[in-house]
ZAMARTOR-829561 format. One record per residue: residue number from 1; y, x, z of N, C-alpha, C, O in turn. Coordinates in Angstrom, 2 decimals, padded with zeros to 5 digits, always signed. Atoms other than C-alpha are relative to their C-alpha. Example, Ala and Ser with C-alpha at 12.3 -4.5 7.8 and 13.67 -1.06 7.14 Angstrom:
<recs>
<rec resi="1" n_y="-001.19" n_x="+000.89" n_z="+000.00" ca_y="-004.50" ca_x="+012.30" ca_z="+007.80" c_y="+001.20" c_x="+000.90" c_z="+000.00" o_y="+001.18" o_x="+001.94" o_z="+000.66"/>
<rec resi="2" n_y="-001.19" n_x="-000.82" n_z="-000.06" ca_y="-001.06" ca_x="+013.67" ca_z="+007.14" c_y="+001.09" c_x="-000.77" c_z="+000.73" o_y="+002.20" o_x="-000.26" o_z="+000.90"/>
</recs>
This chain:
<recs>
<rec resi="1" n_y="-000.95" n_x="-000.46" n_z="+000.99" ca_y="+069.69" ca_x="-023.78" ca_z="+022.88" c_y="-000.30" c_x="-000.70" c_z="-001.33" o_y="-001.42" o_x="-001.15" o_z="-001.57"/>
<rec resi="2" n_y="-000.17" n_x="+001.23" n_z="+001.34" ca_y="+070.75" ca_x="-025.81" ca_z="+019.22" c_y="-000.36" c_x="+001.28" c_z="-000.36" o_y="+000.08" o_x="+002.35" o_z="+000.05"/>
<rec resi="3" n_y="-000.09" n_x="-000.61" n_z="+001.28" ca_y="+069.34" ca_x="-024.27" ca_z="+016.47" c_y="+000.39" c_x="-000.53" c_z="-001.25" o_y="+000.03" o_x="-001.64" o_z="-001.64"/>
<rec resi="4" n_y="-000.67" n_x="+000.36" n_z="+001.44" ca_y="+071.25" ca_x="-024.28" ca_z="+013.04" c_y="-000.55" c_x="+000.92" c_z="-000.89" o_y="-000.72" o_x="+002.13" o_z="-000.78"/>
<rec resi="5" n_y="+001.10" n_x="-000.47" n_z="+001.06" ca_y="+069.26" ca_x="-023.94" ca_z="+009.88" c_y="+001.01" c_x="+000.05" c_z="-001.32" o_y="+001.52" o_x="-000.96" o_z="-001.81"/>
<rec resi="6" n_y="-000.89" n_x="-000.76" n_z="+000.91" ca_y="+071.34" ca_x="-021.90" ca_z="+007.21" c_y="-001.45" c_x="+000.06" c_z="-001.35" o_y="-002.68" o_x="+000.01" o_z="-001.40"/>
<rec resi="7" n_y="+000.40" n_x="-000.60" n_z="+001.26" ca_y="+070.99" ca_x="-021.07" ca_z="+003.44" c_y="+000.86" c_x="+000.73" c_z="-000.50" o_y="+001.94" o_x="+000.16" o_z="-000.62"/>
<rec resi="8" n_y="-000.77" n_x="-000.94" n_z="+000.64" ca_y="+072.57" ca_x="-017.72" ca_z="+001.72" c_y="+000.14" c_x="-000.97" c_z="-001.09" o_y="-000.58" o_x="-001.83" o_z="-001.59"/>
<rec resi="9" n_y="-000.40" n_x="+001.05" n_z="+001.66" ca_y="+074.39" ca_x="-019.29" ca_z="-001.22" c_y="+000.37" c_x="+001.06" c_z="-000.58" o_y="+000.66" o_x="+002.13" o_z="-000.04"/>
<rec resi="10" n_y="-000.16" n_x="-001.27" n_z="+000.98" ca_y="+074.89" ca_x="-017.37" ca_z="-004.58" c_y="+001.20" c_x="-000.48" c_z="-000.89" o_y="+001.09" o_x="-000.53" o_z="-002.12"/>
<rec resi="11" n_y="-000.77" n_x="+000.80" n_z="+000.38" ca_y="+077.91" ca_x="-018.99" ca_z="-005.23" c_y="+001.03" c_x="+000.40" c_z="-000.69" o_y="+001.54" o_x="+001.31" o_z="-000.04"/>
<rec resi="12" n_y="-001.25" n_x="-000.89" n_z="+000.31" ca_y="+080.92" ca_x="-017.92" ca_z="-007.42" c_y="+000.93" c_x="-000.36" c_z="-000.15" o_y="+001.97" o_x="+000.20" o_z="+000.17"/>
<rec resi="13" n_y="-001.51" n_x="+000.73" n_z="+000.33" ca_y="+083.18" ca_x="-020.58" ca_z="-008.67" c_y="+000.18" c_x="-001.10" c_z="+000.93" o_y="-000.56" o_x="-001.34" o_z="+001.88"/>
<rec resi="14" n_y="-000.10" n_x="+001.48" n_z="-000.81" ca_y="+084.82" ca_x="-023.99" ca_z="-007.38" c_y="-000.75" c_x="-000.80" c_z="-000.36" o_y="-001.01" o_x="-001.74" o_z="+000.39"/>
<rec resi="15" n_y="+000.52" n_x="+001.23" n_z="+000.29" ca_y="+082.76" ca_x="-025.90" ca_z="-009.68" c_y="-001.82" c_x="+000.48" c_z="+000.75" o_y="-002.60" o_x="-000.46" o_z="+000.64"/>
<rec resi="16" n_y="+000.92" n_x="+000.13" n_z="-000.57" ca_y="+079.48" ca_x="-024.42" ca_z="-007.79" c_y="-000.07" c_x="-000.81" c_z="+001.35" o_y="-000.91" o_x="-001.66" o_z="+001.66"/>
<rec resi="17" n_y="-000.31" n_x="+000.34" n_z="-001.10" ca_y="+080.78" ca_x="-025.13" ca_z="-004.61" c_y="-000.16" c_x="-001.71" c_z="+000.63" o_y="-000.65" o_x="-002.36" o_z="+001.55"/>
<rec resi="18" n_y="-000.24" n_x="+001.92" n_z="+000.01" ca_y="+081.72" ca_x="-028.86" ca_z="-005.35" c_y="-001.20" c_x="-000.37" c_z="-000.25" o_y="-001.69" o_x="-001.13" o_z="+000.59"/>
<rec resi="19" n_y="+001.38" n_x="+000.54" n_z="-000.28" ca_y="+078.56" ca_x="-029.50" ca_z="-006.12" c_y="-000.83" c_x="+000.12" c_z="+000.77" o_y="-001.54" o_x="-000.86" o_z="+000.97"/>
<rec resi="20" n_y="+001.14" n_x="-000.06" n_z="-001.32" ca_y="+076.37" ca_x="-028.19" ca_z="-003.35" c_y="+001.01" c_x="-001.20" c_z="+001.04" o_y="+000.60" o_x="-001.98" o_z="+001.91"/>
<rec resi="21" n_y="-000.49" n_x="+001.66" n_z="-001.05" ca_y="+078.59" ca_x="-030.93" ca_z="-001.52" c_y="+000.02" c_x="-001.08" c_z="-000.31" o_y="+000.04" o_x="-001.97" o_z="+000.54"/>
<rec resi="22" n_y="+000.69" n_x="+001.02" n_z="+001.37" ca_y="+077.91" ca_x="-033.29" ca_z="-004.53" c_y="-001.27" c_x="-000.40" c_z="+001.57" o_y="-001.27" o_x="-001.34" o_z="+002.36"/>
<rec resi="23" n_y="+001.55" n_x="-000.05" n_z="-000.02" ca_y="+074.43" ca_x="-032.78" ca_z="-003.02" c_y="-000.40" c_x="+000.09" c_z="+001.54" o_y="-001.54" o_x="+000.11" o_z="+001.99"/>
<rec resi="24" n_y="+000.16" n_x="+000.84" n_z="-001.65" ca_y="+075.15" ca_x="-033.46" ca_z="+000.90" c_y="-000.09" c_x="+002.01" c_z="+000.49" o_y="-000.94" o_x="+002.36" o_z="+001.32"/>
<rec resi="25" n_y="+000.18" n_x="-001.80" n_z="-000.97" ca_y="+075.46" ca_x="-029.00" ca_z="+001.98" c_y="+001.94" c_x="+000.06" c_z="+000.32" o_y="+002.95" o_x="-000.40" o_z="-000.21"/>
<rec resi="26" n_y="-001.40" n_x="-000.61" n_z="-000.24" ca_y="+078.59" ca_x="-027.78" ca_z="+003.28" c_y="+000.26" c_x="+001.63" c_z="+000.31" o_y="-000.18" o_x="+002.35" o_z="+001.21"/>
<rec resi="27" n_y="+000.25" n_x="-001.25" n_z="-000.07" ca_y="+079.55" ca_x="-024.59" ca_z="+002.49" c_y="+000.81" c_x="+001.15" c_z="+000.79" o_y="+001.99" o_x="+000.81" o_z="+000.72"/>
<rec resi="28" n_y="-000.75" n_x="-000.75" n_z="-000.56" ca_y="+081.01" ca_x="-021.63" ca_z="+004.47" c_y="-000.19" c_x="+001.77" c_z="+000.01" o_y="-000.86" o_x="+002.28" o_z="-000.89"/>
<rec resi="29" n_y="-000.13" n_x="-001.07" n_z="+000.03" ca_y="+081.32" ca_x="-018.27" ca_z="+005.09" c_y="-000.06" c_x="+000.83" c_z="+001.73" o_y="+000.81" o_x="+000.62" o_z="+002.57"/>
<rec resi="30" n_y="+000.37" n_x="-000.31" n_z="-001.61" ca_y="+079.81" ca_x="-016.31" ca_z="+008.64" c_y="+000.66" c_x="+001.42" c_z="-000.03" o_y="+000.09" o_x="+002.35" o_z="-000.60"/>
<rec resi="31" n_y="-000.23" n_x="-001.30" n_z="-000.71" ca_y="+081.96" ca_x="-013.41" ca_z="+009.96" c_y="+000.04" c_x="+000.50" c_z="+000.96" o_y="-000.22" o_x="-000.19" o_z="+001.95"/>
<rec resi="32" n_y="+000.37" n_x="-000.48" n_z="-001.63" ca_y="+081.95" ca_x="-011.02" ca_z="+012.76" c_y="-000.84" c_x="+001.23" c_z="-000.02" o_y="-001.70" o_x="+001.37" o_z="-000.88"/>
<rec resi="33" n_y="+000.25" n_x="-001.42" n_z="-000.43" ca_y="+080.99" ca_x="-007.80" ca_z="+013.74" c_y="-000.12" c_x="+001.05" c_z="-001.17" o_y="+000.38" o_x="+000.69" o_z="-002.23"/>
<rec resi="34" n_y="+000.43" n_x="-000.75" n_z="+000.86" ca_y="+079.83" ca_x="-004.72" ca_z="+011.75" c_y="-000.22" c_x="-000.22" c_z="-001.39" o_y="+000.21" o_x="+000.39" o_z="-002.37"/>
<rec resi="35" n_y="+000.61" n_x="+000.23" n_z="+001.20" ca_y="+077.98" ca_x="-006.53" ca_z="+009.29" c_y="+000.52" c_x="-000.77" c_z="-000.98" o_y="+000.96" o_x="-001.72" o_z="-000.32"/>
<rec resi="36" n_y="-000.28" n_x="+000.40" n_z="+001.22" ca_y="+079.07" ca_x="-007.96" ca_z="+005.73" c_y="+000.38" c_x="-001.48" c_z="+000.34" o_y="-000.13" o_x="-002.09" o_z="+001.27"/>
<rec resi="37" n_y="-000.06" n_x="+001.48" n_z="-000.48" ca_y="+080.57" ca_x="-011.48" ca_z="+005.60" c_y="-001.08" c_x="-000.40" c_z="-000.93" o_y="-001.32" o_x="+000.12" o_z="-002.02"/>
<rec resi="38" n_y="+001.17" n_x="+001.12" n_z="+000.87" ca_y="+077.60" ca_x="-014.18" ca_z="+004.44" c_y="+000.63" c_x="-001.44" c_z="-000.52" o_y="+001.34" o_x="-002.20" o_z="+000.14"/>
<rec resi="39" n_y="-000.16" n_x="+001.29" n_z="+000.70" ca_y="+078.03" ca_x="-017.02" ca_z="+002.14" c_y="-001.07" c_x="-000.43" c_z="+000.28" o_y="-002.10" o_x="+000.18" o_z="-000.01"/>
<rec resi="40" n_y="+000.72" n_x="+000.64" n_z="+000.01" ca_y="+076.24" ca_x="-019.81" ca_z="+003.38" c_y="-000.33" c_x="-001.26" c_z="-000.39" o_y="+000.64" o_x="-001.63" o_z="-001.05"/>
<rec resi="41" n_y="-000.62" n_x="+001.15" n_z="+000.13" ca_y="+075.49" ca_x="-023.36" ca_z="+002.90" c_y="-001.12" c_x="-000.71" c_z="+001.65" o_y="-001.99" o_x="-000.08" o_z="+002.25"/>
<rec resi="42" n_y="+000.38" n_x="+001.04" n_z="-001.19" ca_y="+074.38" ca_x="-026.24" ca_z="+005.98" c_y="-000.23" c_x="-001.86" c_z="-000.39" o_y="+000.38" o_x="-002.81" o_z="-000.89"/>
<rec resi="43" n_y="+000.19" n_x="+001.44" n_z="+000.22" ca_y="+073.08" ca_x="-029.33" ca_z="+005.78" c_y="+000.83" c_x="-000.86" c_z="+000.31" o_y="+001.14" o_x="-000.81" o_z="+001.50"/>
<rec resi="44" n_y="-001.13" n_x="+000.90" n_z="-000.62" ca_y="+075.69" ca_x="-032.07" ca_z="+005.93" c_y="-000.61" c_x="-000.36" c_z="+001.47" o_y="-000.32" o_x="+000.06" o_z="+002.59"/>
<rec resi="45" n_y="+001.34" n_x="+000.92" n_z="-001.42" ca_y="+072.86" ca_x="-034.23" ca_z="+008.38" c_y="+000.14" c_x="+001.18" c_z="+000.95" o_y="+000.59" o_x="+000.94" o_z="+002.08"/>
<rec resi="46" n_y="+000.85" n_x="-000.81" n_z="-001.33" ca_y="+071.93" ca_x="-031.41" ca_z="+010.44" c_y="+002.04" c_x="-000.01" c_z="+000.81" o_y="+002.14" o_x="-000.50" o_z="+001.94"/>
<rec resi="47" n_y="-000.97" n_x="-000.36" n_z="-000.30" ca_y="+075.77" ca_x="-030.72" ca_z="+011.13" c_y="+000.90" c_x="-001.59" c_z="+001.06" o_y="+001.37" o_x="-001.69" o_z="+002.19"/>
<rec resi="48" n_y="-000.08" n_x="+001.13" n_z="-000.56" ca_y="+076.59" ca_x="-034.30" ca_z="+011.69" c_y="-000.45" c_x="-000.47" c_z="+001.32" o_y="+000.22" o_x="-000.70" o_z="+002.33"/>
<rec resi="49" n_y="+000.69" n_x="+000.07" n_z="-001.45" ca_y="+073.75" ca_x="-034.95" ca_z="+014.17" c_y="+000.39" c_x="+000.76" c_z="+000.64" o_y="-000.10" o_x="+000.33" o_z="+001.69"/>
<rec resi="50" n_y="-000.70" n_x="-001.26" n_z="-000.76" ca_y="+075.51" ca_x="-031.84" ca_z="+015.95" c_y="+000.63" c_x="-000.43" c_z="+000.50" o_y="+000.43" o_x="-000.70" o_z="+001.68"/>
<rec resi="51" n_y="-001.32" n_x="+000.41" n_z="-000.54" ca_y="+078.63" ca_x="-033.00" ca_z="+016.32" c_y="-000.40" c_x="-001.46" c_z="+000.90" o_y="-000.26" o_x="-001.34" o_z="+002.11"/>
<rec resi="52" n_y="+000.71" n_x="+001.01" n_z="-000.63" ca_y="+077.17" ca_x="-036.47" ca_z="+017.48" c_y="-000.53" c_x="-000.22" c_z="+001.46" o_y="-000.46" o_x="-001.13" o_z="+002.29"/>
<rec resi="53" n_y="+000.65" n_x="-000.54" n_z="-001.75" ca_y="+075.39" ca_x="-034.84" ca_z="+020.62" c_y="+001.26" c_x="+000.13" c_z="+000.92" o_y="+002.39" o_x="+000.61" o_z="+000.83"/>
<rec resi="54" n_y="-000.96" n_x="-000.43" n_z="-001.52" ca_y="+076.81" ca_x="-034.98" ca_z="+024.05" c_y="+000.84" c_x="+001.02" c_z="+000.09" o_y="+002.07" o_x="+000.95" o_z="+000.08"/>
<rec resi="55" n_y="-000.04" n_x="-001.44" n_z="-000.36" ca_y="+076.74" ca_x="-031.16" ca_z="+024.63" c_y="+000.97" c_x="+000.86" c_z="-000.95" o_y="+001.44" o_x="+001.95" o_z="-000.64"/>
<rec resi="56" n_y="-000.68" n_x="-000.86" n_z="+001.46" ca_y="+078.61" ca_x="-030.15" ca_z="+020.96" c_y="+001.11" c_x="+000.90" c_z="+000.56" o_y="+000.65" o_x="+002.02" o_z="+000.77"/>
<rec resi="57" n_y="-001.10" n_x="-000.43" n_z="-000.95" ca_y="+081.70" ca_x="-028.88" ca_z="+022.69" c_y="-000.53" c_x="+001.22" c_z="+000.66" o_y="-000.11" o_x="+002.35" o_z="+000.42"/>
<rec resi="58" n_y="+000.23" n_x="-001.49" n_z="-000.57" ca_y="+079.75" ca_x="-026.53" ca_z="+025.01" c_y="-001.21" c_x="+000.54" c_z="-000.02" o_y="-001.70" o_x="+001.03" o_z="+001.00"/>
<rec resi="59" n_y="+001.32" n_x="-000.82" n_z="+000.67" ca_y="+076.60" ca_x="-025.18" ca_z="+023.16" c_y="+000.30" c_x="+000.81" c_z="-000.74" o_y="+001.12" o_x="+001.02" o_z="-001.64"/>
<rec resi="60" n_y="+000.18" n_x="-001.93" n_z="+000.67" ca_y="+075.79" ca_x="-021.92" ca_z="+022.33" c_y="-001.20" c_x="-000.61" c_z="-001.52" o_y="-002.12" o_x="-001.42" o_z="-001.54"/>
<rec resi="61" n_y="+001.07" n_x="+000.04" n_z="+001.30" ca_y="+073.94" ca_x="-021.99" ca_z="+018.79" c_y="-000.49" c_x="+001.04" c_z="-000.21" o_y="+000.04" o_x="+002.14" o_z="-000.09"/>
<rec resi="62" n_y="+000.74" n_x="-001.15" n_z="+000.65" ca_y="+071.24" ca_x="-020.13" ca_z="+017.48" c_y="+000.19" c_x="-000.54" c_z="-001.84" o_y="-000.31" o_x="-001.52" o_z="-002.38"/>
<rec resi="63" n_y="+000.25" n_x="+000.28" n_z="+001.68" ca_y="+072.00" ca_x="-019.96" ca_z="+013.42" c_y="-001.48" c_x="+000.92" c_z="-000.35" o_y="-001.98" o_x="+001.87" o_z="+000.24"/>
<rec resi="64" n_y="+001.64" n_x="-000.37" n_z="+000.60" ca_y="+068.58" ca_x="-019.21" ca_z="+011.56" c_y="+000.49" c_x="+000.03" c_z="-001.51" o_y="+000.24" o_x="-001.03" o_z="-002.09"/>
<rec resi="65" n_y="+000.23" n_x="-000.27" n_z="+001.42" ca_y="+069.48" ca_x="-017.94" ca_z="+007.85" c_y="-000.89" c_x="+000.10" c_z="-000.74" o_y="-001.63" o_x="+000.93" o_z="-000.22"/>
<rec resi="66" n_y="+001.64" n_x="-000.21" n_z="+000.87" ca_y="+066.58" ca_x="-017.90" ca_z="+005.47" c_y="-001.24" c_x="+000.18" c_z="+001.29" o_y="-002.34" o_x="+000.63" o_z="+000.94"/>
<rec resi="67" n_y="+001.10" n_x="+000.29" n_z="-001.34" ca_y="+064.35" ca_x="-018.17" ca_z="+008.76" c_y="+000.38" c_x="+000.73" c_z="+000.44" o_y="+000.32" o_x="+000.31" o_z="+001.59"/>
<rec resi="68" n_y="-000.93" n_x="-001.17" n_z="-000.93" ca_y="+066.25" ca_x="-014.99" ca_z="+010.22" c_y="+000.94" c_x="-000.22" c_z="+001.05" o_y="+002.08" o_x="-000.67" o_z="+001.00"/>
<rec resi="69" n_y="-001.44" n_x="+000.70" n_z="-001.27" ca_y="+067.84" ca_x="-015.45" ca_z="+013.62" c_y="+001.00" c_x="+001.38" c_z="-000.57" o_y="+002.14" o_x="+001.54" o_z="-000.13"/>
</recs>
């Protein structure tokens, strides 16, 4: 199983935003179930090499937030 290595972002406006992508992150937002939606950000690279792989299409990911599966 891929693991994907997350960061909570504290983000508020457009001009934060644009810059963490300035700075190679791409940012998003994780929803789904019970719990609160998360603002995150992802390494451009790590995301890239992702897509890149064979398997991208039909892998299950483990995301890891602040080291938290």
């Amino acid at each position: 199983m891929t693991t994907l290595n997350a960061k909570k972002r504290e983000t508020k406006t457009s001009g934060d935003i644009n810059r963490l992508r300035l700075d190679k992150f791409i940012p998003g937002i994780l929803y789904g179930g019970s719990e609160e939606n998360k603002k995150i950000i992802l390494s451009k690279n790590s995301i890239k090499n992702l897509i890149n792989s064979e398997n991208f299409f039909s892998a299950i990911l483990n995301l890891k937030i602040d080291d938290k599966e």
